[in-house]
N, CA, C and O atoms as a GROMACS GRO file, in nm:
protein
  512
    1UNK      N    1  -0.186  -1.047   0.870
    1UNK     CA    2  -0.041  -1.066   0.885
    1UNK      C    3  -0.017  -1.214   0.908
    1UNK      O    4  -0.083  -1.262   1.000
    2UNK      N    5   0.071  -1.303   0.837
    2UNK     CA    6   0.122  -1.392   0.824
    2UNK      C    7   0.252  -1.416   0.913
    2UNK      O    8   0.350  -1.350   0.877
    3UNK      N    9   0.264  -1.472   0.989
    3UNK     CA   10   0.404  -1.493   1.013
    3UNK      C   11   0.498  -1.648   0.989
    3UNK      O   12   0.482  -1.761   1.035
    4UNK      N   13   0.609  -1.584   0.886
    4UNK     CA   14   0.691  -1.670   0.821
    4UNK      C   15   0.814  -1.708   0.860
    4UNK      O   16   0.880  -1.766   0.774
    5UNK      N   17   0.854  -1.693   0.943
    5UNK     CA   18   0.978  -1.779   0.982
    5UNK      C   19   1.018  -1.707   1.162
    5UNK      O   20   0.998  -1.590   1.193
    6UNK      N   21   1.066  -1.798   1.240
    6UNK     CA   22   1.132  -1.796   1.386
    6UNK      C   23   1.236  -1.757   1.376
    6UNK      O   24   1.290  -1.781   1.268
    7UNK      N   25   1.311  -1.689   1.469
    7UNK     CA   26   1.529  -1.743   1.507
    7UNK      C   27   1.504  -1.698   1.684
    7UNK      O   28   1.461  -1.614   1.763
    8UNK      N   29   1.550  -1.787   1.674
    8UNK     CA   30   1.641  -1.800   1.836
    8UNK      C   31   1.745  -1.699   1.795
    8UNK      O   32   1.818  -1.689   1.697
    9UNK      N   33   1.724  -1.614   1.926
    9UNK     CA   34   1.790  -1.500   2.000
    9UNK      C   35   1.927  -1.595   2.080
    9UNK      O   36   1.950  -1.648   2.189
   10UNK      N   37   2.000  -1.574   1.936
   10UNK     CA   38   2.195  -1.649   2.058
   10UNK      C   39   2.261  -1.540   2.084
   10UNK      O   40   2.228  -1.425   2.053
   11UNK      N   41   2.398  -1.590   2.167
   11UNK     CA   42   2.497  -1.459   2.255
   11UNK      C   43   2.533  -1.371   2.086
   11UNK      O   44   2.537  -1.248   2.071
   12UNK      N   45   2.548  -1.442   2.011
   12UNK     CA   46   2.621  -1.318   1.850
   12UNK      C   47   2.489  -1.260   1.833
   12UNK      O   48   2.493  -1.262   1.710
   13UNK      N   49   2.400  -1.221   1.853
   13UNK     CA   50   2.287  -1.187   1.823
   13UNK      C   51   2.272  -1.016   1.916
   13UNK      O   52   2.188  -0.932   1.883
   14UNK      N   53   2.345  -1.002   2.001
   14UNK     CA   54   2.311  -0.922   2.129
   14UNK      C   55   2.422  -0.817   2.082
   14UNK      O   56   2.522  -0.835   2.013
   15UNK      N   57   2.353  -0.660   2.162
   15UNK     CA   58   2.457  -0.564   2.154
   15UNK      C   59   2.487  -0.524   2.271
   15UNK      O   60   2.423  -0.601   2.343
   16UNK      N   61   2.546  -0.449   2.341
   16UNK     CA   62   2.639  -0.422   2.429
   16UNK      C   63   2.559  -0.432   2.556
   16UNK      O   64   2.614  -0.441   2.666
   17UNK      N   65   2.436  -0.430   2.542
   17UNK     CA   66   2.343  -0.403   2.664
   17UNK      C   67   2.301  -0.578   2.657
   17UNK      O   68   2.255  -0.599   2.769
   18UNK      N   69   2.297  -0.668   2.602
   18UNK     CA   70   2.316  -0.814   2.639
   18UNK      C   71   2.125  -0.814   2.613
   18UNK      O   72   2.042  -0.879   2.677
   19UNK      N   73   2.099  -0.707   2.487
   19UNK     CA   74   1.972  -0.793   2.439
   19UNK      C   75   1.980  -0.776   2.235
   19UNK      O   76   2.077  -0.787   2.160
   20UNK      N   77   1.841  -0.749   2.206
   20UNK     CA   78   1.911  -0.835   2.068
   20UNK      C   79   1.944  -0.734   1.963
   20UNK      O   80   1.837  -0.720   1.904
   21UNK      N   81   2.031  -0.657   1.907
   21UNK     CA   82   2.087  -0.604   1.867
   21UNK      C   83   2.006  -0.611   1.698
   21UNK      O   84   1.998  -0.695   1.608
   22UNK      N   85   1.949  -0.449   1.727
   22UNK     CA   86   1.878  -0.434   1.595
   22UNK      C   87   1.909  -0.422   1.474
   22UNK      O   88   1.823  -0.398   1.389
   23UNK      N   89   2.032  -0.436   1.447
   23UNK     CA   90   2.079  -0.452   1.327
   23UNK      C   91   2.071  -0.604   1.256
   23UNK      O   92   2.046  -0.618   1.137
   24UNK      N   93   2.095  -0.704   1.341
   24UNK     CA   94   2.081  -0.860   1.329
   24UNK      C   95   1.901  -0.864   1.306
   24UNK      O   96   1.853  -0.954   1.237
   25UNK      N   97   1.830  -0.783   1.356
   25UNK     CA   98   1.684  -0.805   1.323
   25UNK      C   99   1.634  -0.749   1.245
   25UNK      O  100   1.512  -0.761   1.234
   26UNK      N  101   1.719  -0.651   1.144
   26UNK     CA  102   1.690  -0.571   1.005
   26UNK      C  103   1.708  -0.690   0.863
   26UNK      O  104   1.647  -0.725   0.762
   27UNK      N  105   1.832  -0.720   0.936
   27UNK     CA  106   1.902  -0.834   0.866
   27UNK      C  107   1.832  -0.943   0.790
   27UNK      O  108   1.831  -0.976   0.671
   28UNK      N  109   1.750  -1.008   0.945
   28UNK     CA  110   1.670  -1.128   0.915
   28UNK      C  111   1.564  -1.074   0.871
   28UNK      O  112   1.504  -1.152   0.798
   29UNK      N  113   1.491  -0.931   0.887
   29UNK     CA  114   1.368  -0.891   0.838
   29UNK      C  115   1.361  -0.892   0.663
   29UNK      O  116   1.270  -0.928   0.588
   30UNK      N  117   1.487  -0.841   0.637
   30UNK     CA  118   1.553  -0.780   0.494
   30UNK      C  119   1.519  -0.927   0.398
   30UNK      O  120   1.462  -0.942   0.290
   31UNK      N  121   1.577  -1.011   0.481
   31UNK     CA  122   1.644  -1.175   0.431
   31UNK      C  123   1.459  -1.231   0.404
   31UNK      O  124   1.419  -1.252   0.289
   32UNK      N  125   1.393  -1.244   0.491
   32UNK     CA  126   1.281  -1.299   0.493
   32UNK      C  127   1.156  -1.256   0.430
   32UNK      O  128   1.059  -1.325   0.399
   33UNK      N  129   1.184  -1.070   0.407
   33UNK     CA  130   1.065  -0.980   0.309
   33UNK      C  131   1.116  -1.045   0.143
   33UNK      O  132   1.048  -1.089   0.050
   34UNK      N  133   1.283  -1.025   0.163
   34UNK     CA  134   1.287  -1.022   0.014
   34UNK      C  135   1.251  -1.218  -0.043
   34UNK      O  136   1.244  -1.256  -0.160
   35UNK      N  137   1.239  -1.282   0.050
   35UNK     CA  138   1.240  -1.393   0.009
   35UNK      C  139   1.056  -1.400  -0.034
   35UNK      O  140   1.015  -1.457  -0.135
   36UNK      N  141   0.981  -1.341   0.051
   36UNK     CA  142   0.881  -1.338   0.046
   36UNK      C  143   0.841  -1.246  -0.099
   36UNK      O  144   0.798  -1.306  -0.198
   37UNK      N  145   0.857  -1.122  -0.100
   37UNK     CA  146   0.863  -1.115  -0.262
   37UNK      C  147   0.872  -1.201  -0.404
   37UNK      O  148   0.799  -1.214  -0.503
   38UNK      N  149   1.004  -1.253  -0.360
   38UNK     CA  150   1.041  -1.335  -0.450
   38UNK      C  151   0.952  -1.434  -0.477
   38UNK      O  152   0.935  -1.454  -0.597
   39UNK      N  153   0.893  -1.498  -0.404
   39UNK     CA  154   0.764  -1.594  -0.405
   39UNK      C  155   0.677  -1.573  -0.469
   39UNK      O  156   0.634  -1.665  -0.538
   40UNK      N  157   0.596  -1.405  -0.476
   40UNK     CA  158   0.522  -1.343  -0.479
   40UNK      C  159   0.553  -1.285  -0.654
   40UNK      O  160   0.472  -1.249  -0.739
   41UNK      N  161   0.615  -1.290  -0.656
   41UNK     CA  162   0.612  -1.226  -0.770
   41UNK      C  163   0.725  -1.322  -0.883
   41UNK      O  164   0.768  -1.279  -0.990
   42UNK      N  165   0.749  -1.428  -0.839
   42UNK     CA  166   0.792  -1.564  -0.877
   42UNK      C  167   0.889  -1.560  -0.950
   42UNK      O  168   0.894  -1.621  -1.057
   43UNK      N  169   1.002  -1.473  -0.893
   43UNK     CA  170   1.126  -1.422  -0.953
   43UNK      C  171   1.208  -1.380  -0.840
   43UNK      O  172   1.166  -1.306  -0.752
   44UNK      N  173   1.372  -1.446  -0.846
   44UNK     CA  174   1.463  -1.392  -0.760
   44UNK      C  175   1.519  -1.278  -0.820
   44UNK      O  176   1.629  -1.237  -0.783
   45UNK      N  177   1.461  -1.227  -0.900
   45UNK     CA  178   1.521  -1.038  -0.929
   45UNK      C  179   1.502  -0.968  -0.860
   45UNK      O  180   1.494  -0.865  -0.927
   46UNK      N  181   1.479  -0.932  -0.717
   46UNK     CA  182   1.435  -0.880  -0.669
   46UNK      C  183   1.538  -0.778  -0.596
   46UNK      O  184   1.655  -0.814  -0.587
   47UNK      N  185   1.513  -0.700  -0.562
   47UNK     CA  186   1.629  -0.616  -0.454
   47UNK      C  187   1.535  -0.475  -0.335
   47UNK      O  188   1.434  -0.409  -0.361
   48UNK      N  189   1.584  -0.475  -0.265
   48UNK     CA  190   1.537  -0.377  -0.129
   48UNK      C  191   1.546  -0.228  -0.201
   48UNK      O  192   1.645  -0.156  -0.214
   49UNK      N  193   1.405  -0.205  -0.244
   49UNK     CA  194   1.450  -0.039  -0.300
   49UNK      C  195   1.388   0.042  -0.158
   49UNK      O  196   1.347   0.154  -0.188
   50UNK      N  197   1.374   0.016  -0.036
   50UNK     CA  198   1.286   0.109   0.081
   50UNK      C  199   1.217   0.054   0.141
   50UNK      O  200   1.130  -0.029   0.113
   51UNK      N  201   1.281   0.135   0.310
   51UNK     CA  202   1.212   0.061   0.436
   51UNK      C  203   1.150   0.207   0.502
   51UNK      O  204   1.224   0.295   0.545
   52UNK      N  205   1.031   0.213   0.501
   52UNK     CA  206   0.989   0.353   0.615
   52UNK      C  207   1.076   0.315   0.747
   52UNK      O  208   1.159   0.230   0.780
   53UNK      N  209   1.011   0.423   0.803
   53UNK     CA  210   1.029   0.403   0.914
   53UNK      C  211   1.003   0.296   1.029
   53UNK      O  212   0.898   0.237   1.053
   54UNK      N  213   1.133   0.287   1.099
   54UNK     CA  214   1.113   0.113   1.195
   54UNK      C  215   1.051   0.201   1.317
   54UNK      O  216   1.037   0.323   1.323
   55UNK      N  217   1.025   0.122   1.391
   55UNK     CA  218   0.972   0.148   1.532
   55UNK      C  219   1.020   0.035   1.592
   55UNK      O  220   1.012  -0.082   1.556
   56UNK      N  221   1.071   0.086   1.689
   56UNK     CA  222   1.140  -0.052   1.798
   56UNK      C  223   1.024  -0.041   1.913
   56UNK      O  224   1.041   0.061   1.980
   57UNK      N  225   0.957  -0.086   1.937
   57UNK     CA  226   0.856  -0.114   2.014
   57UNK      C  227   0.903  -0.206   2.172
   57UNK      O  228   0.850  -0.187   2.282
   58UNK      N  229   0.978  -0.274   2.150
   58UNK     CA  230   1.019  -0.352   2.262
   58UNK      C  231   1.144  -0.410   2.237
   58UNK      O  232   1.205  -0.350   2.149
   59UNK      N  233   1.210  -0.518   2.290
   59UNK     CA  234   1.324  -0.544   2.297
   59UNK      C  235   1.330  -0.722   2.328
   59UNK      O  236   1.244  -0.768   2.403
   60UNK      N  237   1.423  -0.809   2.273
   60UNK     CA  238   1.414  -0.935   2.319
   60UNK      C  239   1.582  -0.983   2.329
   60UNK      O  240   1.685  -0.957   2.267
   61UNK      N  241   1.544  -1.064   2.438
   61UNK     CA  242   1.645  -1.106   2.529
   61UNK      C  243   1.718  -1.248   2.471
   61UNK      O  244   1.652  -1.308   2.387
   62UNK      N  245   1.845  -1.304   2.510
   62UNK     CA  246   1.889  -1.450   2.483
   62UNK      C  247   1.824  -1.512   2.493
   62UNK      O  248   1.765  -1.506   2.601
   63UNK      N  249   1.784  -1.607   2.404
   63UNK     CA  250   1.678  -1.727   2.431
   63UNK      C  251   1.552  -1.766   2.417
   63UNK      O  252   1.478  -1.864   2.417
   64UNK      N  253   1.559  -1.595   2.399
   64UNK     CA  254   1.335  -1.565   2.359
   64UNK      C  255   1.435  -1.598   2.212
   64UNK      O  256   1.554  -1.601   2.179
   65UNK      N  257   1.270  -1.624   2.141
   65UNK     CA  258   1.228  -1.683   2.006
   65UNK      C  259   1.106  -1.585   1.960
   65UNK      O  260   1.011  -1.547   2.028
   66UNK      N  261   1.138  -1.553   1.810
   66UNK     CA  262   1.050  -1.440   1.784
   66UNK      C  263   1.060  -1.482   1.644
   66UNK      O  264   1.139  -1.554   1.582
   67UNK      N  265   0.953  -1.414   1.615
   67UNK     CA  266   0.844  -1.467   1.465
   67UNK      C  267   0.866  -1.345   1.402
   67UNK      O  268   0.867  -1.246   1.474
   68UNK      N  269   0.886  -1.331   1.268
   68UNK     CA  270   0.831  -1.247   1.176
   68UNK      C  271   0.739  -1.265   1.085
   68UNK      O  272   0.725  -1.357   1.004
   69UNK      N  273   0.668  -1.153   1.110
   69UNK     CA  274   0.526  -1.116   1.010
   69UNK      C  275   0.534  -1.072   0.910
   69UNK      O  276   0.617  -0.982   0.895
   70UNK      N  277   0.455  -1.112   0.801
   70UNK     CA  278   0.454  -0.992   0.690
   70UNK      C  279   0.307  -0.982   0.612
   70UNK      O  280   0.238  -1.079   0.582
   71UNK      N  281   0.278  -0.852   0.588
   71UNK     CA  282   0.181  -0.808   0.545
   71UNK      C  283   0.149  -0.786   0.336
   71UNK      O  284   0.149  -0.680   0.274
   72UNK      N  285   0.143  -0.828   0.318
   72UNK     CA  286   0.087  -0.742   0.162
   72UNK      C  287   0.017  -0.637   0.152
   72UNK      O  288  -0.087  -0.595   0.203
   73UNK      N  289   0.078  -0.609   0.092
   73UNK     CA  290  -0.014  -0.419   0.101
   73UNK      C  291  -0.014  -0.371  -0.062
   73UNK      O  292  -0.124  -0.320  -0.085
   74UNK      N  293   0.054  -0.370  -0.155
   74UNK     CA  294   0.038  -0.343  -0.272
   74UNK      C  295   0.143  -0.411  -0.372
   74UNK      O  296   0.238  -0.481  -0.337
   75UNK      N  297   0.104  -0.375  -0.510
   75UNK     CA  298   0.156  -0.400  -0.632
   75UNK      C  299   0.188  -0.340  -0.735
   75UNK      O  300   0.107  -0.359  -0.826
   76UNK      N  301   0.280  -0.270  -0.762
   76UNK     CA  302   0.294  -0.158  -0.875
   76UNK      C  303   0.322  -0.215  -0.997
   76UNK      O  304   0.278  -0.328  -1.018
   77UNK      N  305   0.387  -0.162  -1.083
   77UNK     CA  306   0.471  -0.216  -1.210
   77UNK      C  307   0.557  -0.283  -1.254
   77UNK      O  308   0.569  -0.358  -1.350
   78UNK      N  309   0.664  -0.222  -1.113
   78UNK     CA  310   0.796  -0.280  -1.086
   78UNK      C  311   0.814  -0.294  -0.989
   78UNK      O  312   0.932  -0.312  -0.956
   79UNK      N  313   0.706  -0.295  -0.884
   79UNK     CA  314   0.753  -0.296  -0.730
   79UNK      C  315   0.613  -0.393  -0.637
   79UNK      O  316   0.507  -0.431  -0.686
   80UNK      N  317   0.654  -0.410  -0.508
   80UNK     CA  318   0.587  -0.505  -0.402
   80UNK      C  319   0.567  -0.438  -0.298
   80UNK      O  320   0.663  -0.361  -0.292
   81UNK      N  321   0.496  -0.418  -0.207
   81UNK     CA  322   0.500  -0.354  -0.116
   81UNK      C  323   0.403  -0.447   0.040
   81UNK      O  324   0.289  -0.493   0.041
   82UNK      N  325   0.513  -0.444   0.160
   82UNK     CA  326   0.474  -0.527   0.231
   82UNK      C  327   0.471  -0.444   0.363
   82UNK      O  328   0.528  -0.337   0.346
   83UNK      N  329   0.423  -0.459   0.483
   83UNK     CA  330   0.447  -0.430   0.617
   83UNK      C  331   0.492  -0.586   0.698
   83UNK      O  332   0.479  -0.702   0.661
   84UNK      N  333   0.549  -0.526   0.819
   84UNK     CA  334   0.594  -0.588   0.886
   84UNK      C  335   0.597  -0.564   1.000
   84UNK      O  336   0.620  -0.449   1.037
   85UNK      N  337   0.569  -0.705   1.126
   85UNK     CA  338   0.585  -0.732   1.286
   85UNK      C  339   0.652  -0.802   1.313
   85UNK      O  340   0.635  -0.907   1.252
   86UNK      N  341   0.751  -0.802   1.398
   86UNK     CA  342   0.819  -0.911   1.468
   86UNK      C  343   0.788  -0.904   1.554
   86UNK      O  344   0.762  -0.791   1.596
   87UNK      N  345   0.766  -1.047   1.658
   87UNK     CA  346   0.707  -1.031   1.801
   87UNK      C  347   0.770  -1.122   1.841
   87UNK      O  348   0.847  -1.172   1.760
   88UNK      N  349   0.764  -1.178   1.971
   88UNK     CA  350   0.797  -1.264   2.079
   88UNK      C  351   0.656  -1.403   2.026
   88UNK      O  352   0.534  -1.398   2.009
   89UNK      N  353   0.740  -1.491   2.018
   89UNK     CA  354   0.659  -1.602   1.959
   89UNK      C  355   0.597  -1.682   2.105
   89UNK      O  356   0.560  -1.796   2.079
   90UNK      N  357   0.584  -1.654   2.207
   90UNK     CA  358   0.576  -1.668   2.320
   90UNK      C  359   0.454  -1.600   2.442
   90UNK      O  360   0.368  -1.654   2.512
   91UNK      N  361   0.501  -1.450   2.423
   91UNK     CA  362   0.421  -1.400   2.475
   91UNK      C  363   0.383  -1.276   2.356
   91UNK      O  364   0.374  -1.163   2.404
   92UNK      N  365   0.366  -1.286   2.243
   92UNK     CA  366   0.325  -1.221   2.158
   92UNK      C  367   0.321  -1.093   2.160
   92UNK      O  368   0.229  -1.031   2.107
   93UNK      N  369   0.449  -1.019   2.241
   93UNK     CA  370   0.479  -0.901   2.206
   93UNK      C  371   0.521  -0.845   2.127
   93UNK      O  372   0.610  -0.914   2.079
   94UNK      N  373   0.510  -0.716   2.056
   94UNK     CA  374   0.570  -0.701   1.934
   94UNK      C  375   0.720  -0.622   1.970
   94UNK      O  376   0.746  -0.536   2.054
   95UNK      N  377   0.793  -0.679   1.884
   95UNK     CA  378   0.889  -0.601   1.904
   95UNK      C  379   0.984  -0.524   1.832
   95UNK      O  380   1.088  -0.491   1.889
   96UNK      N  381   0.950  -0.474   1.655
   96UNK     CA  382   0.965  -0.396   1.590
   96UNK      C  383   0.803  -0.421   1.476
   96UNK      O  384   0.746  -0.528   1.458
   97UNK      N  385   0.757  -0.256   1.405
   97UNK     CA  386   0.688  -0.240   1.319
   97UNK      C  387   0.762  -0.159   1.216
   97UNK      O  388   0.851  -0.076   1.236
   98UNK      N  389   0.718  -0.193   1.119
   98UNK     CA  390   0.775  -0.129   0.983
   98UNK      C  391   0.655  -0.109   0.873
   98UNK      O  392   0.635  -0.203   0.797
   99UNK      N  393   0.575   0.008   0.861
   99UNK     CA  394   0.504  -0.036   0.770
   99UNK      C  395   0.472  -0.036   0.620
   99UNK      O  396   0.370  -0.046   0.552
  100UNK      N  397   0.627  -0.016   0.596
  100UNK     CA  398   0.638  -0.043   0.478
  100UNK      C  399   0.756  -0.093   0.371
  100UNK      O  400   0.828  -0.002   0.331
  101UNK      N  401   0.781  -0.212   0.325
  101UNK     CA  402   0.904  -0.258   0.266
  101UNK      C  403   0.876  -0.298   0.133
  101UNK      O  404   0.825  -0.405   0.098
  102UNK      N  405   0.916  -0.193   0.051
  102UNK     CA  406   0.909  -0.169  -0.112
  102UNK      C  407   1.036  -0.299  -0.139
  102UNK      O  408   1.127  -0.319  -0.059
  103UNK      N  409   1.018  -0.373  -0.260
  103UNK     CA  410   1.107  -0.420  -0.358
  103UNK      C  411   1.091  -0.381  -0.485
  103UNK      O  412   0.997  -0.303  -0.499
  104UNK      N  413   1.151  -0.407  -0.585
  104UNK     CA  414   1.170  -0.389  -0.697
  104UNK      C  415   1.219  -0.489  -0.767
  104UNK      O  416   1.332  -0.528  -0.736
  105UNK      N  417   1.161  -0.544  -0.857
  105UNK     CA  418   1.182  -0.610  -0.940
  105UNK      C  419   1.311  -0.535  -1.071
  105UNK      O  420   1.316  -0.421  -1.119
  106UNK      N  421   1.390  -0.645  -1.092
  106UNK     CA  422   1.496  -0.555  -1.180
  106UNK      C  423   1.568  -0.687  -1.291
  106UNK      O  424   1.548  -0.808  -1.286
  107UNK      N  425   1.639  -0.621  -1.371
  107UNK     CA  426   1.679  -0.684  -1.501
  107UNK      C  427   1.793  -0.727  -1.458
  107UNK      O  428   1.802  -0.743  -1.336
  108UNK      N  429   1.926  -0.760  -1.552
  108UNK     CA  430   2.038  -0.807  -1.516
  108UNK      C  431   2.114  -0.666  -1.528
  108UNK      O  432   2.230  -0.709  -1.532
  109UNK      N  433   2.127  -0.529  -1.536
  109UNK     CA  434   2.199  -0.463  -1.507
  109UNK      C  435   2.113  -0.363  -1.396
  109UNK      O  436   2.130  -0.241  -1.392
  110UNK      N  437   2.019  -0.438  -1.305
  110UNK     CA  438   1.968  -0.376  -1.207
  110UNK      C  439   1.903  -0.271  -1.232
  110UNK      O  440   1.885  -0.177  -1.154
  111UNK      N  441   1.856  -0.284  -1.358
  111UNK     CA  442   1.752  -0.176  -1.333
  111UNK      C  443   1.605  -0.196  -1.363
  111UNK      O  444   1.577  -0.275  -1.453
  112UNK      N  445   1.520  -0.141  -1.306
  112UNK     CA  446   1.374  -0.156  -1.257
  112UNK      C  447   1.296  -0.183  -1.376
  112UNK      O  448   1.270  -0.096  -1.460
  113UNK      N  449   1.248  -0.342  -1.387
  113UNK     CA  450   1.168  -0.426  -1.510
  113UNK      C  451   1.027  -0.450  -1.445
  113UNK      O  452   1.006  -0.489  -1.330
  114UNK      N  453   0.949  -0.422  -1.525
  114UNK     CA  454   0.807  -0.507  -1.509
  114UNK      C  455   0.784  -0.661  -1.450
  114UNK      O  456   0.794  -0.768  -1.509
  115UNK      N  457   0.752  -0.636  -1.321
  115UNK     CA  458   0.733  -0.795  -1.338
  115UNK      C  459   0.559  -0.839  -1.385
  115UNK      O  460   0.513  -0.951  -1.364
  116UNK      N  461   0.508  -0.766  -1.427
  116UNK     CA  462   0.395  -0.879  -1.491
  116UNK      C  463   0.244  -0.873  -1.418
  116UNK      O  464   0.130  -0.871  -1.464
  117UNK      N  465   0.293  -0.872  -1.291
  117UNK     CA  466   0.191  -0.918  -1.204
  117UNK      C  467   0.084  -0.818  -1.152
  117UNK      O  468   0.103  -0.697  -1.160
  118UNK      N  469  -0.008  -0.862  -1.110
  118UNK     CA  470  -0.143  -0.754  -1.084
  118UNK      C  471  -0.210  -0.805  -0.932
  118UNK      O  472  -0.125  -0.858  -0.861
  119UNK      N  473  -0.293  -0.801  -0.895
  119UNK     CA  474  -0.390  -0.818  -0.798
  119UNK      C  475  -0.492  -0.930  -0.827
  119UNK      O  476  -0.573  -0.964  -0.741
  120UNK      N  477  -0.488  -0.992  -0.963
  120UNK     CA  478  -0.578  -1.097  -1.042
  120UNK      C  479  -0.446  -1.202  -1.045
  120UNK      O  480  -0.470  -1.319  -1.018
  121UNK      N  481  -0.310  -1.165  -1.076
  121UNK     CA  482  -0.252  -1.289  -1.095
  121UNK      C  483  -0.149  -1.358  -0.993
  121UNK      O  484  -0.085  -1.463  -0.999
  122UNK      N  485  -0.159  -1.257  -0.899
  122UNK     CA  486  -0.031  -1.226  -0.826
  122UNK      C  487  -0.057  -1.365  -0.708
  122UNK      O  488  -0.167  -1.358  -0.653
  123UNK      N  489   0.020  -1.474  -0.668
  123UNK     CA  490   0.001  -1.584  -0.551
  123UNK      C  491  -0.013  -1.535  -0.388
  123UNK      O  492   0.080  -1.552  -0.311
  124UNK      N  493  -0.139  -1.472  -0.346
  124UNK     CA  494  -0.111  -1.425  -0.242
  124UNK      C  495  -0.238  -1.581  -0.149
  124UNK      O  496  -0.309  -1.670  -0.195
  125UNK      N  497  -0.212  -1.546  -0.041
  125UNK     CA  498  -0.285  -1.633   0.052
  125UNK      C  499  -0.390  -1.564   0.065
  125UNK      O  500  -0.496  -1.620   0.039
  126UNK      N  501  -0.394  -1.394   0.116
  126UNK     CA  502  -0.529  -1.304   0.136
  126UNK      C  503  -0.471  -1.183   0.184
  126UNK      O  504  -0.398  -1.154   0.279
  127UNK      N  505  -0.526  -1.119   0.084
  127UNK     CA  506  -0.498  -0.992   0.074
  127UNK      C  507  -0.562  -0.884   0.216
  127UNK      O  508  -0.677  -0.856   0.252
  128UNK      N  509  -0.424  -0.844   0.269
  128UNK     CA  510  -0.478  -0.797   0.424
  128UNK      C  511  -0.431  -0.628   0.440
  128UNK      O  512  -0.457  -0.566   0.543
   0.00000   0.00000   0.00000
């Protein structure tokens, strides 16, 4: 697992209980897998076809700073497939798992194209 980008936990970030409101951390997860795809398979066609199941594991507060991870896990025809950790960049708790976030590669009327790529051509750092 790689981890690719930080955010500071601000007051718009929080839900009613004054910690960080898991919808803002789907958000940035969503924002940062699909960017990571896109890399990966060296095309912004990309779009969110499926997230398993999240697990909220812990919770982070104003001001903590937390990392997201992402995993490579496979390569289909038309699709990417990644896992994911976010933790406390600090005291390295985790604080959501997901282990699995499908994309899809797609055409200009959105629907599901080949991107090309294999396990021989595909730009990964190391396959984990």
């Amino acid at each position: 697992m790689k981890f690719y980008s930080r955010k500071l936990i601000k007051p718009g970030d929080l839900n009613a209980r004054n910690t960080l409101f898991g919808g803002a951390l789907l958000r940035w997860i969503d924002e940062e897998a699909g960017i990571y795809a896109m890399t990966k398979l060296e095309s912004n066609s990309v779009v969110t076809k499926y997230i398993s199941e999240i697990n909220f594991v812990s919770s982070a507060n104003q001001g903590d700073v937390i990392e997201i991870g992402l995993g490579f896990k496979s390569v289909g025809r038309t699709s990417i497939t990644f896992s994911c950790v976010v933790r406390n960049l600090f005291t390295k708790q985790v604080i959501i798992e997901i282990d699995n976030i499908v994309f899809v590669h797609v055409d200009k009327a959105g629907k599901a194209k080949p991107h090309g790529k294999t396990l021989d051509n595909i730009p990964l750092e190391k396959i984990v």
